[in-house]
C-alpha positions, 0 to 999 in steps of 0.5 A: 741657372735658375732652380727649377721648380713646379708651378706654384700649387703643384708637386711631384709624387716619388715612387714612395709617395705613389705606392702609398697614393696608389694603396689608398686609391685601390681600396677606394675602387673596390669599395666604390665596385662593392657598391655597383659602382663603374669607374669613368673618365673624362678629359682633362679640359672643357669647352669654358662654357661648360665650365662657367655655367656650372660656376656661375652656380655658387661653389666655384667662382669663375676667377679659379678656374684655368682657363685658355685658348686653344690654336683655333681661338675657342676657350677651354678651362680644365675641369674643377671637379667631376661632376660637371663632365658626368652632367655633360655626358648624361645630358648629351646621352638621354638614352642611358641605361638608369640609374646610373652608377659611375664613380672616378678618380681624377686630378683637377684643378682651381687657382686658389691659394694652396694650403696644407691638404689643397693644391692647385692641381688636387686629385678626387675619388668619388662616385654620382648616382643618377636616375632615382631620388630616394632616401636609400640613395643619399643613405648610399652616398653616406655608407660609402663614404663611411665604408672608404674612409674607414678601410683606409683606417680613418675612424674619428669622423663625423658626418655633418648633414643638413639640406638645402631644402629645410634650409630654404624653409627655415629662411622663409620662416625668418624672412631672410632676404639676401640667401646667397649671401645669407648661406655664404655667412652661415657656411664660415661659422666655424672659420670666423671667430663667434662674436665677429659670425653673430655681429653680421650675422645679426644684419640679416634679422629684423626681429630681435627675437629672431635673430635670438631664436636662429642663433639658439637653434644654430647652437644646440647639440646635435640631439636637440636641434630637430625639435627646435625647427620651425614647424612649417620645415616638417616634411623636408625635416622628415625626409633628412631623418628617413637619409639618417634612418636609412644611413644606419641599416648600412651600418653607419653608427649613431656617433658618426652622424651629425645633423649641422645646420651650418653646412650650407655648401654651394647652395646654388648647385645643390638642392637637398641633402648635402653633407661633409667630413671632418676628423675629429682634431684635424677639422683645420685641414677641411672637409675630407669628403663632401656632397650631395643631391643635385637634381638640376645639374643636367637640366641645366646643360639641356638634358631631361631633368635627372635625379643626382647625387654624389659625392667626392673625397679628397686624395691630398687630404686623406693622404696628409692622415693616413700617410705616416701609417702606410708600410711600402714594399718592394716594386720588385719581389725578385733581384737577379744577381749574375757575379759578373758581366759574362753572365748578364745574357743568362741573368737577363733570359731569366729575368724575361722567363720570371716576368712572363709567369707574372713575377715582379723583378730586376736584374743587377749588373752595377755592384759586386755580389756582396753589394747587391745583396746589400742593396737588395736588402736596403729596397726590401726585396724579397729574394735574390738570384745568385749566378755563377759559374756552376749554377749557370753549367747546372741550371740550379741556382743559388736562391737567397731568402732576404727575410730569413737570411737563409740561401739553397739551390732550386732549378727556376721551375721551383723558383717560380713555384715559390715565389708565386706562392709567397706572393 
């Protein structure tokens, strides 16, 4: 027979795994609630349309995404990302409350090739706050992404900013035409060898002293860069460094920040501030949290013109950090351990009495005793049960701490008295 396997881009997640995923996934939604920030869900398909027009956008390409028909012959592709469904969602709902402050984690999915921290199906935590376009909302955007990556004990990163408006600016100052392709080529400057980026870079600039004069600015140091920007860029240049301002009154420090001019991603979908991730020694695995102002997503799908902004972090990426560092515990706090098979209804009403006064716990009925407190041990499990024949006929049972190796006996109201507080 054939072995068995997942698609191509796709794996599964063990228990082991899925605690350490939930773990992380868990202290994203409480910092994303820290921020009035309420969690939505979308369904896992679209009608095409929905998707290509998005697409068509620049970021994703329409040959990524998944796409099929249905038994009534109308074509639906599963979603790419989540900001699409949001934008549907306000857009067919013009009457909710703003600004909006939703945020998600979800799996998604793009045909591309897999590779180290991206997968077929890939899953994101993020947020998009619509309604309002202000500095202190793209500043938000920032902290909290700072905030998440941090509380899951990421700290060596940096957030590379830019906007798209200062780049249009920029591109009006060198004349350069052909921008799509233009910002395709500035965005791969750090995936591109240096003297092969500049050779075709070189293509887009008439003016040798152009040309010279973009490329010193694209290199300088994050400190010089502002004051190389053309002049006629001031106001959008002032609206960047009011987010940058704004970013550190929420706490972000001045080390995190990095203005980058090379960080040009989707131009076509977003139209100002945009920013990604990277953790210092880890820039090969990509960006591990991204994005940006989109004010004219829901215009597109004809909704009113709405101010956006958002981002998203991604899970499979973090989790290729952050993984090795996470301690998993026991599913389970309590083992109920009956000697024998004639005491398996009692170790069963038992189990039931525990798990109603919201305690986490098993019955064993497979190993002798001695092999039930081994395997007790080798899960983790914080307390053991024992029922015999005299704790049976006098209701106190023989309670086994696994951490202190120490065992007494205990009625089951002072069971659960002690194992909730030592939850």
């Amino acid at each position: 027979m054939k072995e068995l396997k997942t698609p191509k881009g796709t794996k599964d997640y063990l228990p082991e795994e899925m605690k350490k995923r939930r773990a992380v996934i868990e202290k994203f939604r409480r910092i994303f609630e820290r921020y009035g920030y309420e969690e939505v869900c979308t369904p896992v398909f679209e009608y095409l349309e929905l998707l290509e027009k998005k697409a068509n956008l620049g970021e994703e390409n329409v040959k990524d995404i998944y796409k099929f028909q249905d038994k009534g012959g109308r074509w639906l592709g599963l979603r790419f990302d989540m900001t699409t469904p949001i934008a549907r969602i306000v857009a067919s709902n013009p009457n909710l409350k703003k600004p909006i402050k939703w945020y998600y984690v979800a799996n998604m999915w793009r045909y591309e090739n897999p590779q180290r921290g991206r997968l077929r199906e890939f899953w994101q935590a993020g947020i998009e706050n619509l309604g309002l376009k202000d500095e202190v909302i793209d500043a938000e955007i920032l902290a909290v992404t700072y905030d998440a990556l941090r509380e899951i004990g990421i700290d060596d990163f940096t957030l590379n900013i830019n906007s798209r408006r200062l780049m249009d600016k920029i591109c009006d100052y060198y004349k350069i035409k052909n921008r799509d392709e233009f910002y395709r080529l500035v965005d791969k400057k750090s995936k591109l060898k240096r003297v092969e980026w500049i050779e075709r870079l070189k293509r887009f600039f008439k003016e040798e002293s152009y040309f010279k004069n973009f490329l010193e600015l694209m290199e300088s140091s994050a400190n010089e860069v502002w004051d190389k920007i053309p002049s006629l860029a001031k106001e959008e240049l002032e609206y960047l460094e009011k987010i940058i301002d704004y970013a550190k009154e929420f706490g972000i420090g001045e080390r995190y920040i990095n203005p980058d001019l090379s960080i040009v991603r989707g131009l076509e979908y977003y139209t100002d501030f945009v920013f990604e991730t990277y953790k210092k020694g880890e820039e090969s695995l990509g960006s591990l949290a991204s994005g940006g102002r989109y004010d004219n997503l829901i215009e597109l799908y004809g909704g009113k013109k709405t101010p956006a902004t958002g981002m998203a972090i991604g899970i499979d990426r973090v989790m290729e950090i952050v993984s090795k560092d996470i301690s998993v515990q026991s599913s389970i706090d309590v083992l109920v351990c009956p000697v024998d098979d004639s005491f398996k209804k009692e170790a069963v009403r038992i189990a039931s009495i525990l798990r109603r006064n919201g305690i986490r716990c098993d019955v064993e009925i497979r190993r002798r005793l001695k092999n039930k407190l081994s395997y007790a041990d080798s899960l983790g499990i914080k307390y053991c049960i024992i029922i015999g024949r005299e704790e049976s006929q006098r209701g106190v049972y023989s309670l086994r701490d696994m951490e202190k190796k120490e065992q007494y006996p205990a009625n089951l109201n002072e069971i659960i008295k002690k194992v909730v507080r030592a939850s």
